[in-house]
C-alpha positions as CSV (number, residue, x, y, z in Angstrom):
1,X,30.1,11.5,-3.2
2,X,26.1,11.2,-3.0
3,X,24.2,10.5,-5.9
4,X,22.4,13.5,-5.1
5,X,25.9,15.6,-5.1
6,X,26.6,14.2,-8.5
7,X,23.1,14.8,-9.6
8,X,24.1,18.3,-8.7
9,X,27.5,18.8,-10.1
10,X,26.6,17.3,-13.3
11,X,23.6,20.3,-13.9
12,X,26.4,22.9,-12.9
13,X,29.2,20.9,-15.7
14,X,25.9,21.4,-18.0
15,X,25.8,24.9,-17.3
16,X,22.1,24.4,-15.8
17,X,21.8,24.7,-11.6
18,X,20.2,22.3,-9.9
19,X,17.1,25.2,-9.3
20,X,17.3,26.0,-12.7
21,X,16.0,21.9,-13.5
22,X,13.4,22.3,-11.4
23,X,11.9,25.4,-12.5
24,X,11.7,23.8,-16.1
25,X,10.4,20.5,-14.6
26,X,8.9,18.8,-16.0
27,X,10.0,18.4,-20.2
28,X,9.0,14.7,-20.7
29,X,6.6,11.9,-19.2
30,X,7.0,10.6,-15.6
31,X,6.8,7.3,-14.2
32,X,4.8,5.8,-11.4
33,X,6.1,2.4,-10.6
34,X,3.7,0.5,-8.3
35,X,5.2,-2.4,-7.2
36,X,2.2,-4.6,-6.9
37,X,0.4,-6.5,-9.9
38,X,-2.0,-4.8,-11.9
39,X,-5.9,-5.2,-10.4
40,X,-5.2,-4.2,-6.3
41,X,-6.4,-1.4,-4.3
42,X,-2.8,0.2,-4.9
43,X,-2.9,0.0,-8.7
44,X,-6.2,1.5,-8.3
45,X,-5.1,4.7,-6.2
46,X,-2.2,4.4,-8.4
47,X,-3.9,4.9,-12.0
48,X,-6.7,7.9,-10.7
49,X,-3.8,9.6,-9.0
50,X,-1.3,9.5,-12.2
51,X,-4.2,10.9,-14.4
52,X,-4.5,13.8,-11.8
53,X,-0.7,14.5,-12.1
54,X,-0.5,14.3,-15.7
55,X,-3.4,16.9,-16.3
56,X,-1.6,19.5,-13.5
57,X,2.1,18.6,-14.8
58,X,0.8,18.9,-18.5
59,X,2.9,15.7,-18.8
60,X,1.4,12.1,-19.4
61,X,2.3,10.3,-15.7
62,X,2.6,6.5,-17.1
63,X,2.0,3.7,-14.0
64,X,4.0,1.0,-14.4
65,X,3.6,-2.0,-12.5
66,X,6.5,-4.1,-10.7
67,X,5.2,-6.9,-8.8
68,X,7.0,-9.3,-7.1
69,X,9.4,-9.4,-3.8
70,X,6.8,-8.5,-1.7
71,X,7.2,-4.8,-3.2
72,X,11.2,-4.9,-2.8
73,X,11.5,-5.2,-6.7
74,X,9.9,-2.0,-8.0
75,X,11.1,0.0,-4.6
76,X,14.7,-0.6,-5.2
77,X,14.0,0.3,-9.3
78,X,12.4,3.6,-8.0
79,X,15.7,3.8,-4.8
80,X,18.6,3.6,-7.9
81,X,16.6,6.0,-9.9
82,X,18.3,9.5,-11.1
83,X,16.9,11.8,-8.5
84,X,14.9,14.1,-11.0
85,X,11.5,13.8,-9.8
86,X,10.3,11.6,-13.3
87,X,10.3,8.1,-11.1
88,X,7.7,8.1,-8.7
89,X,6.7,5.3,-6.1
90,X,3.1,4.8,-5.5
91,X,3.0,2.4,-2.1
92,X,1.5,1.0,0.6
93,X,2.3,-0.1,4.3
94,X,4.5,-2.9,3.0
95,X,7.2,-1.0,2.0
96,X,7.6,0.0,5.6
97,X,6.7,-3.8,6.8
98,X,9.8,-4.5,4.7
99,X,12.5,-2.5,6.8
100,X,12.3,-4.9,9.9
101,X,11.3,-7.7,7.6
102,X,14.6,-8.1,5.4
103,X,17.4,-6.5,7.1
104,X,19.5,-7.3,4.1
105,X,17.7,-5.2,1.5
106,X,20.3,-3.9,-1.0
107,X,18.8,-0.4,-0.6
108,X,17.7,1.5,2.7
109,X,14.0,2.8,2.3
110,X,14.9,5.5,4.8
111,X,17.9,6.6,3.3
112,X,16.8,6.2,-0.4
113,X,13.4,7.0,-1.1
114,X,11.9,10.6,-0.4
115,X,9.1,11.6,1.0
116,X,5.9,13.5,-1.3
117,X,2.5,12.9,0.4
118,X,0.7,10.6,2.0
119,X,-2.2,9.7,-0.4
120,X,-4.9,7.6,2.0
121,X,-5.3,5.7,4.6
122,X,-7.9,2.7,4.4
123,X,-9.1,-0.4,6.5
124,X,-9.1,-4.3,5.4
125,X,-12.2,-5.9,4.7
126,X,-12.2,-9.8,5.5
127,X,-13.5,-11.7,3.5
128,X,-14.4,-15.5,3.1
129,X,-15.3,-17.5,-0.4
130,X,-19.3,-18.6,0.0
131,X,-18.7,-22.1,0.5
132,X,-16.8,-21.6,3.7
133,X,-19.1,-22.2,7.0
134,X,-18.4,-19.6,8.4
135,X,-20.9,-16.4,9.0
136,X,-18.9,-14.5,11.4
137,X,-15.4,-14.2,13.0
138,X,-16.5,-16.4,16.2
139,X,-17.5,-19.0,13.2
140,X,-14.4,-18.5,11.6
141,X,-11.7,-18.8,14.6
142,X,-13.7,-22.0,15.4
143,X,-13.2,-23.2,12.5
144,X,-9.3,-22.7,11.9
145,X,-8.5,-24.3,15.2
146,X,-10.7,-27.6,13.9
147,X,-9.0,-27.5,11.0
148,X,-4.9,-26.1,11.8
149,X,-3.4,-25.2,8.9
150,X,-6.4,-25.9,6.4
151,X,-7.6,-22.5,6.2
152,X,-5.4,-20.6,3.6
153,X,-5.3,-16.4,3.3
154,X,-4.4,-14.7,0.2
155,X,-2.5,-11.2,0.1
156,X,-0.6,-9.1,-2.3
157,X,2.7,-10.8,-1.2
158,X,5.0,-10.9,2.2
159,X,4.8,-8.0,4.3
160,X,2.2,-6.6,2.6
161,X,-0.8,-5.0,5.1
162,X,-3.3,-8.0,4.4
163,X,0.1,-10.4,5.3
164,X,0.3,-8.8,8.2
165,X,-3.5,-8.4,9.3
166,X,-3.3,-12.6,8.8
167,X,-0.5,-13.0,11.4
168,X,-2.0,-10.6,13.9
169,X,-5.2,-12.3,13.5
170,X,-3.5,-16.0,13.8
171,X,-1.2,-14.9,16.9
172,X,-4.2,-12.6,18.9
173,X,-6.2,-15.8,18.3
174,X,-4.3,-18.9,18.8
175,X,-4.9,-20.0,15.7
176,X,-3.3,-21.1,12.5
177,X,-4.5,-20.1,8.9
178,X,-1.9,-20.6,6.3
179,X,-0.1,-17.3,4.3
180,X,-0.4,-17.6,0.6
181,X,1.2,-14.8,-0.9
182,X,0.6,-13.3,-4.4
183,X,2.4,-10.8,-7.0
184,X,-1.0,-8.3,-6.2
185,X,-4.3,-7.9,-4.7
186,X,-5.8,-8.5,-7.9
187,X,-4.5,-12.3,-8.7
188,X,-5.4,-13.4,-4.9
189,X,-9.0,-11.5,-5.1
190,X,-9.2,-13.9,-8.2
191,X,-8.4,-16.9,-6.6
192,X,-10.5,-16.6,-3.8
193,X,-13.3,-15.5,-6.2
194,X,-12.4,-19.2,-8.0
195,X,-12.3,-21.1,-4.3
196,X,-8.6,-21.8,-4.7
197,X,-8.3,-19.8,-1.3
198,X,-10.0,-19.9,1.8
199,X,-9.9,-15.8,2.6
200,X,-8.2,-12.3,1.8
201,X,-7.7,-9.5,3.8
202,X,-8.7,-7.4,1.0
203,X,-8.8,-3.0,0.1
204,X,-12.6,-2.3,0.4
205,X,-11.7,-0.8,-2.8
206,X,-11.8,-4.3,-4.1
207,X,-14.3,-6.4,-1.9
208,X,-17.2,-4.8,-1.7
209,X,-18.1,-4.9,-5.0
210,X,-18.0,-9.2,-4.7
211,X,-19.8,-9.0,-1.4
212,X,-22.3,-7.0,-2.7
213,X,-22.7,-9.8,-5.7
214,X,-23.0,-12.4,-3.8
215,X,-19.7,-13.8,-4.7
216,X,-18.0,-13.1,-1.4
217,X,-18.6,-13.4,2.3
218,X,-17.6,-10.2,4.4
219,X,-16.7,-10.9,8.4
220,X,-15.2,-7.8,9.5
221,X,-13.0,-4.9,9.3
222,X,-9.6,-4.3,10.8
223,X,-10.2,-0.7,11.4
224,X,-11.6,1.1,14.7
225,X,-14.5,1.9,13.6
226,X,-17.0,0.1,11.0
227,X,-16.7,0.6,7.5
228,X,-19.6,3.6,6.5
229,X,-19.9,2.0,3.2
230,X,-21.1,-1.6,4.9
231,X,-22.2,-0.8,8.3
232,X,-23.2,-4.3,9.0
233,X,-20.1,-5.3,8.9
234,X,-18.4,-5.2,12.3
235,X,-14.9,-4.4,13.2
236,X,-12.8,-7.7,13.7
237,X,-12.0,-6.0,17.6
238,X,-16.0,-5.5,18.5
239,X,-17.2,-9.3,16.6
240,X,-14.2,-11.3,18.3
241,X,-10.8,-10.0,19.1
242,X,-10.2,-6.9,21.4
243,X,-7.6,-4.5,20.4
244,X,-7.1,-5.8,17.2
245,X,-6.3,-2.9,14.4
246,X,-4.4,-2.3,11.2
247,X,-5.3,0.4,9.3
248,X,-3.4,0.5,5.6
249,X,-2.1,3.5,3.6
250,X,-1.4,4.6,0.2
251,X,1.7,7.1,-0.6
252,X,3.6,8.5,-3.1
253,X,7.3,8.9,-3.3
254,X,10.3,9.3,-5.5
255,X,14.3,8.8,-5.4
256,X,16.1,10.7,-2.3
257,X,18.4,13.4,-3.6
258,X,15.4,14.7,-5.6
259,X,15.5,18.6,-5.6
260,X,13.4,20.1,-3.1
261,X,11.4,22.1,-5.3
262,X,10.7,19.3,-7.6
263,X,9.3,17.5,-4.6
264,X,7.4,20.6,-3.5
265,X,5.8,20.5,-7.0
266,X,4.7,17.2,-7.3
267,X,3.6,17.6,-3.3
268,X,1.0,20.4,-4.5
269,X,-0.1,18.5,-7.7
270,X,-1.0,15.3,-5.3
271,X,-2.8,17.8,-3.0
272,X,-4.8,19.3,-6.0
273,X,-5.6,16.4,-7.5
274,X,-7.0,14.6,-4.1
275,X,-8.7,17.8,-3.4
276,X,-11.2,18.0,-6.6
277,X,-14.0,16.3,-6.1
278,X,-14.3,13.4,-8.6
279,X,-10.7,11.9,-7.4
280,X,-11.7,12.5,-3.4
281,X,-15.2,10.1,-5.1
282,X,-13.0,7.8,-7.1
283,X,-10.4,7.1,-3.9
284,X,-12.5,7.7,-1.2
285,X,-15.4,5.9,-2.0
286,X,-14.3,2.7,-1.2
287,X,-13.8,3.7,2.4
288,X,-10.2,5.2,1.9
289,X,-9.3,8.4,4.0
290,X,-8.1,11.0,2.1
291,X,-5.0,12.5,4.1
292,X,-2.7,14.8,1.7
293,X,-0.5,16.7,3.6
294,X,3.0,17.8,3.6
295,X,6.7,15.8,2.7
296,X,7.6,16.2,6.5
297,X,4.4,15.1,7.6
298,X,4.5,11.8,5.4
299,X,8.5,11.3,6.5
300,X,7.6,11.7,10.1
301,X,4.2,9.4,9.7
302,X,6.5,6.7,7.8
303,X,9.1,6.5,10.7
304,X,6.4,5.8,12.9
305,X,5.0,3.5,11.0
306,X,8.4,1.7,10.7
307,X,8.4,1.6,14.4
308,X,4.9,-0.2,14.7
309,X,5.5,-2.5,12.2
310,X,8.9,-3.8,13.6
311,X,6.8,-4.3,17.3
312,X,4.0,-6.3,14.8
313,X,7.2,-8.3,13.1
314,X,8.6,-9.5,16.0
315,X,5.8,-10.3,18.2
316,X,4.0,-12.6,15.3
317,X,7.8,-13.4,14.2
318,X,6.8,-12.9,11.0
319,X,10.0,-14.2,8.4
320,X,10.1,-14.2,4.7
321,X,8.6,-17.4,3.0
């Protein structure tokens, strides 16, 4: 018997249907489990979305974050979850990195984690510490192959988007810049700000801010199209390597075998909230795409996504360090 099935039954032995739970949901706070350190571009998303939540639910929406295992950790807390719509998973693309990645995950994001919305979609921004000589990607490839296996890149952890964006930028240009992975955005923005790394593929949401200081160098974007926030910033295809794209996103889900209508709910809260104004500013801003839409829409865009990133896994055979 599912766990959804005994969900159910277990309402009926109550004497309350399962429709009946959703109609009176929600009675007590929810939780938003990011699975990333605190300080990132998903933590970010994370904390402006749960405040939109809590003021439509009338129910305080605490994020709680669960770093480590290159998001595995605080995905499988959110994929063993009751499915009652009060454990929410705030994500990005390496959740779906992680399908191809570890085949041995003991749960199965397809089968055990439900679809709400898809939240936003953003580029990279890559970025260099000052005293690196290098002033633009042609300076940069140069450099890695003089020095193979020098250059180190930070990320928020194995398979996460800025892993990925490394690989696909070592295998498109015969080059070798070491992976060093963190619990988070934030801690490897840190150590690059402190020179312990060489570069991060970094959320605008957190570089900009540095490269506008002064404290980092920007190169170039990963995205199509140039970043409008930083137009002089060129994309990484146009300043060096043709074809090369990776675009991140943000989404938010909870444990499969959640009731329909619960899930329908917390859809049209997401799409309220990312529809006012100041949280469109407070996400979008950085250079993030706002792209609510529907459960289906998000399930079908996460399959395809799955797909990609297995063709991306393969071709830079990308393993678990």
């Amino acid at each position: 018997m599912t766990t959804a099935r005994i969900a159910g039954w277990f309402c009926i032995l109550a004497g309350v249907t399962p429709f009946a739970a959703a109609q009176n949901y929600p009675v007590k706070p929810l939780r938003m489990i990011v699975p990333l350190a605190p300080g990132g571009a998903v933590d970010t998303v994370a904390r402006t979305l749960a405040q939109g939540l809590s003021e439509g639910l009338h129910q305080s929406v605490v994020v709680d974050n669960r770093g480590g295992g290159a998001t595995n950790i605080g995905t499988e807390l959110v994929a063993r979850a009751a499915p009652d719509g009060y454990t929410l998973l705030l994500t990005n693309s390496a959740s779906v990195t992680n399908v191809s990645l570890y085949p041995n995950l003991p749960f199965d994001f397809r089968r055990d984690i439900a679809a709400v919305s898809l939240i936003a979609t953003t580029p990279l921004m890559l970025v260099v510490h000052p005293s690196v000589p290098a002033h633009s990607m042609r300076d940069l490839i140069a450099l890695a192959k003089a020095r193979p296996g020098q250059l180190t890149h930070g990320s928020a952890g194995i398979s996460s988007p800025a892993h990925i964006a490394g690989e696909m930028l070592n295998t498109m240009a015969g080059i070798k810049i070491t992976h060093v992975p963190y619990k988070g955005g934030g801690p490897a923005i840190a150590d690059l700000l402190g020179g312990q790394i060489t570069m991060s593929f970094s959320g605008p949401l957190n570089a900009l801010q540095f490269v506008r200081a002064g404290r980092l160098r920007a190169l170039g974007m990963t995205g199509s199209t140039r970043f409008a926030s930083a137009p002089e910033v060129p994309t990484i295809a146009e300043a060096a390597l043709p074809g090369y794209e990776l675009v991140g996103f943000f989404a938010l889900f909870v444990t499969a075998g959640t009731p329909p209508d619960i899930i329908a709910r917390l859809n049209a809260e997401a799409v309220r909230t990312l529809n006012q104004p100041d949280y469109r500013r407070r996400i979008g801003d950085s250079g993030a795409e706002i792209v609510a839409g529907t459960p289906a829409e998000l399930d079908a865009f996460v399959r395809r996504e799955i797909d990609k990133y297995a063709k991306l896994v393969r071709g830079a055979n990308i393993r678990p360090e």
